[in-house]
Structure formats: C-alpha cells, structure tokens
N, C-alpha and C positions, 0 to 999 in steps of 0.2 A: 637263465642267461639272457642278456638285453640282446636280442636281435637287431635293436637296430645299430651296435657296432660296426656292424658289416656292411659295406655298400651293395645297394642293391644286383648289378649287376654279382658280384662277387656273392651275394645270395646266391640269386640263380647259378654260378655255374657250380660252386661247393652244392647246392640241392641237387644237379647233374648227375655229377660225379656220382653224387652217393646212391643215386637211382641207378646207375649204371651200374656200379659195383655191387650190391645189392642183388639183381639180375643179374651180372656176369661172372660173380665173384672174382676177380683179377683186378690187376693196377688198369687204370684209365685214364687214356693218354688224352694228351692235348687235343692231338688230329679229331678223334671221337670228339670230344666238346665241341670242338668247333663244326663238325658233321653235323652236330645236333642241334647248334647256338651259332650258325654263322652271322647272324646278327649283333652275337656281341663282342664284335670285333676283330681282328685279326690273330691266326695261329698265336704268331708271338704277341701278342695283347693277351691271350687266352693264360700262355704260359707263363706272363709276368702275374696272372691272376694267380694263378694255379700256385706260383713259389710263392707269393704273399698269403696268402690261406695255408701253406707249410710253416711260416716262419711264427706266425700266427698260433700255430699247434690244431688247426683244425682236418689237417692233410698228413700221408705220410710218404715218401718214397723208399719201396721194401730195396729197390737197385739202381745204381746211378742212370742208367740206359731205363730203366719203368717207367711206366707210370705213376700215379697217384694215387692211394686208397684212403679213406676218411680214419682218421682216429676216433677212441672214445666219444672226443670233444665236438666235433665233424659228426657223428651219429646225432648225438645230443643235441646237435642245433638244427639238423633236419626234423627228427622227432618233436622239436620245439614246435616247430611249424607246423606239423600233422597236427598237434594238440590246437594250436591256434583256429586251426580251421576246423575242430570239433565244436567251438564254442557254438557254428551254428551251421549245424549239418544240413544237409538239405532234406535230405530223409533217412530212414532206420535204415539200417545195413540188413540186408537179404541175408538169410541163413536157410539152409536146408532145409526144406519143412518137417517142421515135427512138432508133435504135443508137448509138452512140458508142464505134468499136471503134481500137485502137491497133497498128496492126501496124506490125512490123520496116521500119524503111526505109522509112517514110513519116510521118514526124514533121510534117510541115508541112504535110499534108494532114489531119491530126488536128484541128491549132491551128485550120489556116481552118475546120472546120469548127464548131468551138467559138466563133469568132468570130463567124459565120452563125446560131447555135442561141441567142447573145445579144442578138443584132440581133433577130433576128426575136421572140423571147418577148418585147420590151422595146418594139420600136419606137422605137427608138433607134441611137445607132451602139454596137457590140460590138468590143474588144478585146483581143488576147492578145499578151502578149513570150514572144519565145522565149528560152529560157535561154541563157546561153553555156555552149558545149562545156567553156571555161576552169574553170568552174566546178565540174560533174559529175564524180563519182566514175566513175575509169577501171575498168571489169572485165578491157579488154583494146583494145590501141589497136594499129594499124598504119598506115603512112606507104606512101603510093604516088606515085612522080615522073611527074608531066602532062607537064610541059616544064622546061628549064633552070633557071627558077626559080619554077616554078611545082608543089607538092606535095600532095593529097589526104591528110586527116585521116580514118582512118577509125574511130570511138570506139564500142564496144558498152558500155554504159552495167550498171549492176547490175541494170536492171528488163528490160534483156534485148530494148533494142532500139537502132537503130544509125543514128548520125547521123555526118553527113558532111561536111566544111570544105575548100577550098582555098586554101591558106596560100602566100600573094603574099612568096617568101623574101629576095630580095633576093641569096642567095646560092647557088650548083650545088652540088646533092646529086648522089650518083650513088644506086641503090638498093640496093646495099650498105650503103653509110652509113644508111640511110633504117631498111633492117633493122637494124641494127646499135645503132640510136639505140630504135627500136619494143622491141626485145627487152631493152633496157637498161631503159625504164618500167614491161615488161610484168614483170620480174624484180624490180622495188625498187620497185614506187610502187603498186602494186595495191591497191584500196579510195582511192587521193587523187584531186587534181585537179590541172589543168597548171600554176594559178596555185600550189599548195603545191608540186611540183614545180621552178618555175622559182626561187623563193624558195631552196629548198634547194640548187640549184646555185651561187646565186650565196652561199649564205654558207659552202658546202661543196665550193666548188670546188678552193682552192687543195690541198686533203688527198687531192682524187680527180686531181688533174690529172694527177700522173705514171704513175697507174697506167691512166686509163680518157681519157689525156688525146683523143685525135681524138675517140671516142664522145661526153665532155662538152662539148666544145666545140662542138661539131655541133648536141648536142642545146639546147646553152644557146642557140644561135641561134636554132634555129627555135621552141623556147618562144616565146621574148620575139617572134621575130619574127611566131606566131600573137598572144600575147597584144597587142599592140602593134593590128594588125589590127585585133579584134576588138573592141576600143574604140572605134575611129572608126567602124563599122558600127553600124547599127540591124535590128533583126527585130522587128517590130512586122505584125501579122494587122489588117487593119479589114472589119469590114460594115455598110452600113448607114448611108453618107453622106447616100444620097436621102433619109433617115426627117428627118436633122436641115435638110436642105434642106427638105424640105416643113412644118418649124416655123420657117419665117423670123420667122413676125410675134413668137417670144418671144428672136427674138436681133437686136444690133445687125447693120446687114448690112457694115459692116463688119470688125467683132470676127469674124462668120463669116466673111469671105473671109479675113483674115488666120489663124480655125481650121482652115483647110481649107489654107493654105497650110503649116502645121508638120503636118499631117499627111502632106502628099506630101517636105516633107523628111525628116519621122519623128526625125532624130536626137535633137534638142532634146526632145521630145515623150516616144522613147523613155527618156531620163536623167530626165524629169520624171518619168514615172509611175514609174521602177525604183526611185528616191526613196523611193517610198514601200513600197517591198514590206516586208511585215514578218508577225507570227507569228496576227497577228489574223486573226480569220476574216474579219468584213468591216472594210473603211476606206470611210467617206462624207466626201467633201472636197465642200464649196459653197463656191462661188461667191470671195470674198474670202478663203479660207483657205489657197487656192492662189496661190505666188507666181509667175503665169504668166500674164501682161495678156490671154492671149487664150481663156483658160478661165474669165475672174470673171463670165461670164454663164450660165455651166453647172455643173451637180453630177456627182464622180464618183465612181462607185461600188466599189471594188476588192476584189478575195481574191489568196489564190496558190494555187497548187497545184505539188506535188512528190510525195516517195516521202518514208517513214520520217521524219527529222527535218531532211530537205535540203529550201529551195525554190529550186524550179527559174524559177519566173518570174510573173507578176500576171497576171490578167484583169479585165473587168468592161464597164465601162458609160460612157460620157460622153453626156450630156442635157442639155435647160433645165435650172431651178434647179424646175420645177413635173413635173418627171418623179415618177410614182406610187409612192414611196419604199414602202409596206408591200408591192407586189409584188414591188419590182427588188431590194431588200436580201437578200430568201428566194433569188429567181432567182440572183443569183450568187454566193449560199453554197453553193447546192445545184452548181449546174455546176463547181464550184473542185472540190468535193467529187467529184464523177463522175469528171472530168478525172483528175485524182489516183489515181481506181481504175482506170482504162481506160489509164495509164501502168505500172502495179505489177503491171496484167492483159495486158501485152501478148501479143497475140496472138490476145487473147479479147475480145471483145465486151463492150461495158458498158450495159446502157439506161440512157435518158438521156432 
C-alpha cells in the first residue's frame, strides 16, 4: 500500500489510534487522541480526521455513540510502517537468553525448540515447517532397506548435518540396489536436490536407459516414490496453544475450535503457510488477507530461514489481530535470522 496517500498528520493520528487499540482493545475516542496529540489540532479537527480515515475504510465505528477501531486496512497500514522502520533497525531485538545449538542428527529437536522460544517471547502460539529433504541440496545421500518395502533416506545436507526419511516404496529393493542407486546420486547429482534429480531422469531417461538401465529405473522409482510421499505429509513444530486458549474472549469460539482443529490435521495448514514462504524478511498477513476462513480473526507473522541463497522452510507467529506488532515483527526477524546461523554453524552453538 502507498503510504504516502495519507497526509501526514492523518498518519500519525490513524498510527494512534491503532496503538491504543492494540493496548486497550476497545473503540478510541477522539478525546483520547487529542490527550495524546494535542498538538494536532483541535477535538473536532481530530474527529473530522477520524471520519475521513472511516470513509476511507481504514477506521470502523462498532456504535454510533463509540469510538473508532482500525479495520483490516487501518492494521495493514500501521504494520506498513513497522516494516518500513525494519529496513534499518537500530539494533537486534533482545530475546531471552538461550542457546540455540544445531547438532548433527537432531534436526527436529532444533525446530521444537525454535517453536517454544517463539511462543514463549510472544505469548502466543509459535511455529516452524520443516523443509522437505526433496528440496535440499545433497552433499551425500545413502539408502538403507527397513523391510521389504520399506527404506531409510539418509541425506547429509552442505551445512553438514543429517536428516533422515522412510520412504513407504511400494516396491523390494534389496540393498545392493539401494547402494547401487546412493552411489549413482552421489557420482552425478552432488550440490542438487531429489526433485532436480527426479526431473532429470524422467526427461533423460530414454538416453541412460540402456547403459544404467536397472540402476535408473530403481532410482526413478524411489524418487518419485519419496517425492510422492512427501507431499501428502505435513511437518509443522507448534507451541503455545494454551497462550491462544487463554485469549478466548478476542476469538470466535467457534473459528477457534475449528483453528485448533487444522492444526492437529496440519496438512491444509501446512500448504497454507508454505504459500507463503518467500525472500522477505518478515510477511504480516491479517485477518482478511488470508484466504483461510479459520485464520480471518488472527494475524500472521512469517520469516524463513535457510543457508546461502536456499530456504529451507517459514516460522513465525499466529495471534489475535491485536497481538503487539512493534515487538513480534523484530521477534521473528531476529529468530529466522539465529535459526539460519545455528544451521550453517552446525555443530556449534548459536545464542539466541
């Protein structure tokens, strides 16, 4: 949205408002702006502002005799501005002291606890998706047979730590094949990922078939038959459900049993927020922006975090729509940011 539609003054007192309300949760009247802003003007100067930022759609009046409270639109343009003054912060947002250390082979004890260190700072519920393996650049992969059709991915990643999949084949390896197939990715495909990988077999198959034909066909199966998987699964980290339970009175109590219902499915939930992953540092989605009937009474707050120029997957934040946006926005720029180094540092401890 162009901020500078608005005239300044009519900034500040719409940024007011929203701060008050935010804190107060109720309509906020004129008298209170002008308390706070006697400088811009007179009572009724304040309230010809106040109907013009209504008529506008950035205000709303819930009763003739109320106040004012910000709409979607009225959020959206305050939050505009928090982002703006992210562009150069003054310094890193303080967070609770803690370690935040990334060791080999324990990837998902990382996330939960990334997921716990945003709950908690926030008071709210805190979230992380895990990346898919499909995705990540292979340093070095090998395949181990569980049972008949059942086979162990095991992926060391370039930041030098090792995550692990059991891949539901559909078809018997024996573990010959399984090497046979590992040492074939680990010879040609070093630095890619399974999905460039699987792409390339299927448009380069016919040219390798006669030479590498049992190897590719092996390997073309269990591709697709991880990547296939790996789609209908979710990995989604939550903490912090009691925080949004114990703000019943700003959610429908329905809209929240129905949120709390797409979170113990996760799938739906997880494709909604992957949606959004992208290169920005933070994404703030309210209320109505989200096309997701059982999140338009909450704000979400997102980053990602990866290595180099890969991301691996989103965190952040889901709240009311009156969650304390000038602290949560710093909060999960800075953890994306940690996260990020305590991946690239594995091994080594990051504070956090």
């Amino acid at each position: 949205m162009d901020m500078s539609i608005l005239k300044e003054k009519d900034r500040r007192v719409l940024n007011l408002i929203v701060e008050q309300y935010l804190g107060l949760g109720k309509p906020v009247s004129s008298g209170l702006v002008f308390q706070k802003m006697p400088f811009s003007g007179s009572p009724a100067t304040i309230r010809n502002t106040m109907a013009r930022l209504e008529e506008k759609g950035y205000l709303s009046q819930p009763h003739t005799s109320a106040g004012r409270v910000p709409t979607d639109k009225g959020l959206r343009f305050y939050v505009n501005s928090l982002l703006a003054e992210m562009l150069f912060p003054k310094e890193e947002t303080p967070l609770v002291p803690e370690t935040l250390a990334a060791r080999k082979g324990d990837f998902d004890s990382l996330l939960i606890q990334v997921s716990r260190i945003l709950a908690e700072n926030s008071d709210n519920l805190g979230f992380v998706i895990s990346p898919r393996i499909s995705q990540i650049h292979i340093r070095h992969l090998r395949f181990m047979k569980i049972s008949e059709n059942k086979v162990m991915a095991i992926l060391v990643t370039p930041f030098q730590m090792v995550l692990t999949q059991i891949i539901e084949t559909g078809t018997p390896f024996t573990q010959v094949e399984l090497d046979n197939a590992a040492q074939y990715i680990n010879m040609n495909f070093r630095g890619k990922n399974l999905l460039i990988i699987r792409d390339f077999l299927l448009q380069e198959l016919p040219k390798y078939k006669q030479k590498y034909e049992v190897i590719v066909n092996k390997l073309s199966v269990l591709v697709r038959a991880y990547i296939n998987q790996e789609e209908s699964e979710s990995r989604i980290f939550f903490q912090g459900t009691s925080s949004l339970l114990n703000k019943s009175e700003l959610f429908d109590a329905a809209k929240l049993r129905s949120l709390f219902k797409s979170f113990e499915e996760k799938a739906n939930l997880t494709r909604l927020l992957s949606d959004f992953i992208s290169l920005e540092r933070v994404k703030v989605l309210i209320g109505s922006e989200v096309d997701f009937p059982d999140i338009q009474d909450c704000s979400l707050v997102l980053s990602h975090y990866g290595y180099s120029n890969q991301v691996l997957g989103s965190l952040g934040i889901i709240g009311p729509k009156r969650i304390p946006y000038e602290k949560i926005i710093p909060l999960v720029d800075s953890v994306a940011k940690r996260l990020s180094r305590a991946i690239m540092s594995a091994d080594h401890e990051v504070s956090i």
